[in-house]
C-alpha positions, -999 to +999 in steps of 0.1 A: +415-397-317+400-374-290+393-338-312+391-325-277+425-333-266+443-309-299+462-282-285+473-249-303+504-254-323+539-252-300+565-228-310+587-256-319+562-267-350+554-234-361+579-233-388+570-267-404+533-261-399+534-227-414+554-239-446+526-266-451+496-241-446+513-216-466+500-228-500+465-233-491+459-203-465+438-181-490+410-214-491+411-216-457+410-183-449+378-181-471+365-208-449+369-231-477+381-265-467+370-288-495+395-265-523+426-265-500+416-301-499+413-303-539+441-284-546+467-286-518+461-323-506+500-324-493+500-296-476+467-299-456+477-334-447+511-319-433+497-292-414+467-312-398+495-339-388+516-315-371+487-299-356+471-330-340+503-342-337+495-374-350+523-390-373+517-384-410+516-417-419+488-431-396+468-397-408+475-413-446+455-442-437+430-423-427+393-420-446+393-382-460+366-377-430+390-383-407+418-358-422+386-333-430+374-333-391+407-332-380+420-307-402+385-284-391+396-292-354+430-281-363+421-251-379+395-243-350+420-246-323+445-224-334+429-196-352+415-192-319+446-195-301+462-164-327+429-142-325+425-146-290+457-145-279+486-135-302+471-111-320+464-092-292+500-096-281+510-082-313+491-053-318+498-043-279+537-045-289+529-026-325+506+001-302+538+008-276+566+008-305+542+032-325+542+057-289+577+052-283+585+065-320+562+092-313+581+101-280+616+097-297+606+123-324+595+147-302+561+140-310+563+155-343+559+138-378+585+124-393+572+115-424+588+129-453+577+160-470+548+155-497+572+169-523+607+174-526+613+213-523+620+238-562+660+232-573+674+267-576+674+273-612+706+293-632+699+324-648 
């Protein structure tokens, strides 16, 4: 398999791969392949499948080098592709919605007051 030839992931696989990283995304996020490897063998194997698009069950046959390079490949490419280029995207989008509310309100806060105001008391 050419490592050079994985793409980031396509919108249509986003919600199968997500499911499958879900469980081990604090290891990997820690940079630590070997636990989500340990301790969430399914779910790497899924996500590293749909991300080099490969089929699962020719990744299964695999030597666990193959699944760890190609996970890391995986991983690579589209943690790039969302720092680089989604995230970005989203915090433009989050920047404009955050000046529009500020326009729609006049451009005064409209949090809610710190504390609710006294209750009139009977006498």
């Amino acid at each position: 398999m050419d490592l050079d030839r994985i793409e980031p992931v396509r919108v249509r696989d986003l919600p199968r791969f997500l499911r499958a990283i879900e469980p081990i995304a604090a290891e990997l996020a820690a940079g630590d392949l070997a636990a989500a490897m340990m301790r969430h063998a399914d779910g790497l194997i899924e996500a590293t499948a749909i991300g080099a698009r490969v089929e699962r069950a020719w990744l299964e046959e695999q030597t666990p080098d193959v699944l760890a390079t190609l996970a890391a490949r995986v991983l690579e490419v589209n943690a790039d592709f969302f720092l680089r280029r989604v995230l970005p995207v989203v915090t433009a989008a989050a920047a404009r919605l955050a000046q529009s509310a500020q326009t729609a309100s006049g451009g005064t806060n409209v949090s809610p007051p710190s504390s609710m105001p006294d209750s009139p008391t009977r006498t």
